[in-house]
C-alpha positions as CSV (number, residue, x, y, z in Angstrom):
1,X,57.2,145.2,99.8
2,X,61.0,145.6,98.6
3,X,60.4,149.5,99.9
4,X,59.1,148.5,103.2
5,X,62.1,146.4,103.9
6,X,64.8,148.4,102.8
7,X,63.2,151.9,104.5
8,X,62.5,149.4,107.3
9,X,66.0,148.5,107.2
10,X,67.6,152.6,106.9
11,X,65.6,153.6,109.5
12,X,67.6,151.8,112.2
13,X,70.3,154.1,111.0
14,X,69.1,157.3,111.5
15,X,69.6,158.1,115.1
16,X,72.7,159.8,115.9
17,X,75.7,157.0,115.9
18,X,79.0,157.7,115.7
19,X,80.5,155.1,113.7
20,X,78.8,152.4,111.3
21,X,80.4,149.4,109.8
22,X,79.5,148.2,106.8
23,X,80.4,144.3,105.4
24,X,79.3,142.3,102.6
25,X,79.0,138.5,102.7
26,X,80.9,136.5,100.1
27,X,79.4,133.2,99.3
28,X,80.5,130.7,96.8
29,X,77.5,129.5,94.0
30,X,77.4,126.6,94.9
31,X,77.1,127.2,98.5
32,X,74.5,129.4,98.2
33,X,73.2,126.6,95.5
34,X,73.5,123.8,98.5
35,X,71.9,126.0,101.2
36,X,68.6,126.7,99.5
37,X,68.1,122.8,98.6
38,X,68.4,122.1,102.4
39,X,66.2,124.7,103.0
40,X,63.5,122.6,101.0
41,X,64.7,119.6,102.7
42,X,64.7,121.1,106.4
43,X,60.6,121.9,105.1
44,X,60.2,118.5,104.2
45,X,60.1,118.0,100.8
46,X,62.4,115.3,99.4
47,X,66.0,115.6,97.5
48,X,64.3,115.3,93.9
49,X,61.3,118.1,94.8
50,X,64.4,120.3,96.9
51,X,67.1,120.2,93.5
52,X,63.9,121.4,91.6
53,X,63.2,123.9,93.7
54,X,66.2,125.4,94.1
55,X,67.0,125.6,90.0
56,X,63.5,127.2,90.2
57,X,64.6,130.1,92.9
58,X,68.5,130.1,91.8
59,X,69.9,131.8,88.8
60,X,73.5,131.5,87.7
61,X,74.2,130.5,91.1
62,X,72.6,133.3,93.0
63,X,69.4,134.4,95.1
64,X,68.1,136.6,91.8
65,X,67.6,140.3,93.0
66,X,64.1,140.8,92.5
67,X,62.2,137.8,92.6
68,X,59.9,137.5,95.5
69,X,61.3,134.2,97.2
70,X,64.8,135.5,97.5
71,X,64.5,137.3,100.7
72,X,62.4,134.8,102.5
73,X,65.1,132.2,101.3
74,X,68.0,134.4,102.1
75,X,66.8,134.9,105.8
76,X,66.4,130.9,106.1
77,X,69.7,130.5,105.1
78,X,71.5,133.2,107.5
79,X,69.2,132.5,110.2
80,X,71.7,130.9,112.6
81,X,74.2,133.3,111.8
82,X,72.1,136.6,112.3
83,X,71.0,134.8,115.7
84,X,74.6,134.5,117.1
85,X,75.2,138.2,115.2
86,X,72.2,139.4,117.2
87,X,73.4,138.0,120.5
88,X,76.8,139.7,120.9
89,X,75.9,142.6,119.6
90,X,72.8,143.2,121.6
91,X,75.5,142.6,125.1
92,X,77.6,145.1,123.6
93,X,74.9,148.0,122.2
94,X,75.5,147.4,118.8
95,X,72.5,147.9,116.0
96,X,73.0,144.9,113.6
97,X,70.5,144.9,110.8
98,X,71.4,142.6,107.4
99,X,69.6,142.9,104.0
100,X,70.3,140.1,101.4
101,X,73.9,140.1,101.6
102,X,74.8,143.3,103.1
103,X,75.8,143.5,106.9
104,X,75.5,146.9,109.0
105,X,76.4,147.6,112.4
106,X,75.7,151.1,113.9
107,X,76.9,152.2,118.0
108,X,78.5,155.2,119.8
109,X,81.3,152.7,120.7
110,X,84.7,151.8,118.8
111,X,83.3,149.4,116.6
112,X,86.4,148.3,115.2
113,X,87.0,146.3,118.6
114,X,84.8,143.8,117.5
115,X,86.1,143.0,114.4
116,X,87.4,140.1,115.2
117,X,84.5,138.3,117.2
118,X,81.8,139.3,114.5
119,X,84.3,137.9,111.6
120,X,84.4,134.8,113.5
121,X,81.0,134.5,114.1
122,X,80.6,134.7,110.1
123,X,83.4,132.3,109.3
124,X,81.7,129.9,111.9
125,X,78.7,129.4,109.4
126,X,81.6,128.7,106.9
127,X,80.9,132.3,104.9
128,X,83.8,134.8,104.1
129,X,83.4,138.7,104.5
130,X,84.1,140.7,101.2
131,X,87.1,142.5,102.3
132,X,86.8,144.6,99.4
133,X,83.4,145.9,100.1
134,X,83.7,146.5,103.6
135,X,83.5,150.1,105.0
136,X,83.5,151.8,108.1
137,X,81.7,155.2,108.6
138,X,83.2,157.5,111.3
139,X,81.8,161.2,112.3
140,X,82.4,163.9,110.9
141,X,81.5,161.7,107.4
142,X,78.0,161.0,106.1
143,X,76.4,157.9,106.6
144,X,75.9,155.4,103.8
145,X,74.3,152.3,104.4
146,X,73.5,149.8,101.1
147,X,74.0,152.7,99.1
148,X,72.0,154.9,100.5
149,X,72.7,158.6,102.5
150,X,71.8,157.9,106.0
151,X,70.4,161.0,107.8
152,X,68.7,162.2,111.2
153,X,65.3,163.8,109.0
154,X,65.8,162.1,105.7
155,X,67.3,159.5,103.2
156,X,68.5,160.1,100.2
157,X,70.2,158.8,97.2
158,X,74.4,160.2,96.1
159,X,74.5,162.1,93.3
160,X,76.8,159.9,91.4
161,X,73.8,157.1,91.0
162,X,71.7,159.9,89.7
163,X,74.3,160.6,87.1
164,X,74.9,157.2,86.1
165,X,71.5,156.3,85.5
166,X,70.9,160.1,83.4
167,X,73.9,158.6,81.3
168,X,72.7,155.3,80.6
169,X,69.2,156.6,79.6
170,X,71.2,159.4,77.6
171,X,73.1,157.0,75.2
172,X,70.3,154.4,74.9
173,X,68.5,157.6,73.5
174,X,71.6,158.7,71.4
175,X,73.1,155.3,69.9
176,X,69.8,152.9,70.9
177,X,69.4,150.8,73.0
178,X,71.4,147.5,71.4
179,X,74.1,149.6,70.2
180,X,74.9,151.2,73.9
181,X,74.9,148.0,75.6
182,X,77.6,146.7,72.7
183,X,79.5,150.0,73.5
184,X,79.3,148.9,77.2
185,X,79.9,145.0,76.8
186,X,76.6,143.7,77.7
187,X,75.0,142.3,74.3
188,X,73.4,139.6,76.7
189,X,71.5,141.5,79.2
190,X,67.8,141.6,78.2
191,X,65.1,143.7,79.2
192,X,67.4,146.8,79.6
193,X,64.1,149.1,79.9
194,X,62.8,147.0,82.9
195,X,66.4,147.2,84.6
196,X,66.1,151.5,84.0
197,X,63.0,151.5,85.4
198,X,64.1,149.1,88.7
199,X,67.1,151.8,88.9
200,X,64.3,154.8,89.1
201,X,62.3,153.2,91.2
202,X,65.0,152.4,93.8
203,X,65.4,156.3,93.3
204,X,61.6,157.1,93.9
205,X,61.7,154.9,97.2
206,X,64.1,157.5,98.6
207,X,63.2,160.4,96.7
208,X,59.7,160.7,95.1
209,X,59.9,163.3,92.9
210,X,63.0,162.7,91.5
211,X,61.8,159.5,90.9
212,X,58.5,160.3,89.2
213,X,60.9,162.7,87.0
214,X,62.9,160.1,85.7
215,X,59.6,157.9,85.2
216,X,57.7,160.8,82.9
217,X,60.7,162.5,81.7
218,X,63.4,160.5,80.9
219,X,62.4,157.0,80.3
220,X,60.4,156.3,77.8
């Protein structure tokens, strides 16, 4: 399911836009926290049954990557916004699209003109755009939409993940696997074999066989 939605997602990027505009939505824990419990309540189920819930679909404050309910919840929670997103942008021949927290917005016209009116539609919904991690895409450069290389025939994934994830697998291999995430601060993180194989398989999505490589060859 989490291929469908992402390629889903790309392929509304592949036509021939000039510019693309990239945002990412930066929401507080306990906001996000506070949202999904009124979620629960909106359905009906009261406060005690809503706080369970969410500590049951929330981890550390977040919408956990990976688990099943958190892009169902996530869409519950930005619905309104997306809706008033969806409205100018469809006036002004824009291509919004949003997955989890990450906003794109694809045209052949200046899209910089409408900064403005799309960061007050967020702020209206009381959410903040990550300034940091917003980036705008203008011809002659490639496209890359939630980290992915947008392009007319194909998507792909940069190099530079590929080479991350071939070092990673290469010092687990060389120091194990404890002593790498010591070298690398992160003694907590458990199930570090599961996590290389999510990275490969966000790989294979995109690219098959260099996925299935990773799968047989590298990771073990």
């Amino acid at each position: 399911m989490y291929k469908r939605l992402l390629l889903t997602y790309l392929d509304k990027y592949k036509r021939l836009d000039t510019q693309i505009l990239e945002k990412e939505l930066k929401i507080s824990e306990q906001q996000i926290v506070d949202m999904v419990k009124n979620i629960f309540k909106e359905i009906g189920y009261c406060a005690e049954v809503a706080d369970a819930l969410a500590s049951l679909t929330c981890y550390k404050g977040v919408l956990p990557q990976g688990a099943p309910t958190s892009p169902y919840l996530a869409n519950l929670v930005l619905r309104d916004m997306d809706k008033k997103l969806m409205e100018l942008c469809g006036k002004e021949e824009i291509t919004y699209t949003r997955y989890a927290d990450d906003m794109s917005f694809s045209s052949n016209k200046d899209i910089m003109v409408y900064w403005d009116a799309l960061k007050r539609i967020v702020e209206q919904f009381h959410f903040r755009i990550n300034e940091n991690k917003t980036v705008y895409y203008q011809e002659p450069h490639r496209k890359i939409v939630t980290g992915l290389i947008v392009q007319e025939d194909r998507i792909s994934i940069p190099k530079a993940y590929k080479r991350r994830l071939r070092q990673e697998i290469y010092y687990c291999r060389k120091y194990g696997v404890l002593q790498h995430l010591e070298n690398t601060g992160n003694e907590e993180r458990t199930a570090f074999k599961e996590y290389l194989y999510g990275k490969a398989y966000y790989i294979h999505m995109a690219e098959p066989e260099t996925g299935q490589n990773f799968w047989q060859n590298w990771i073990k």
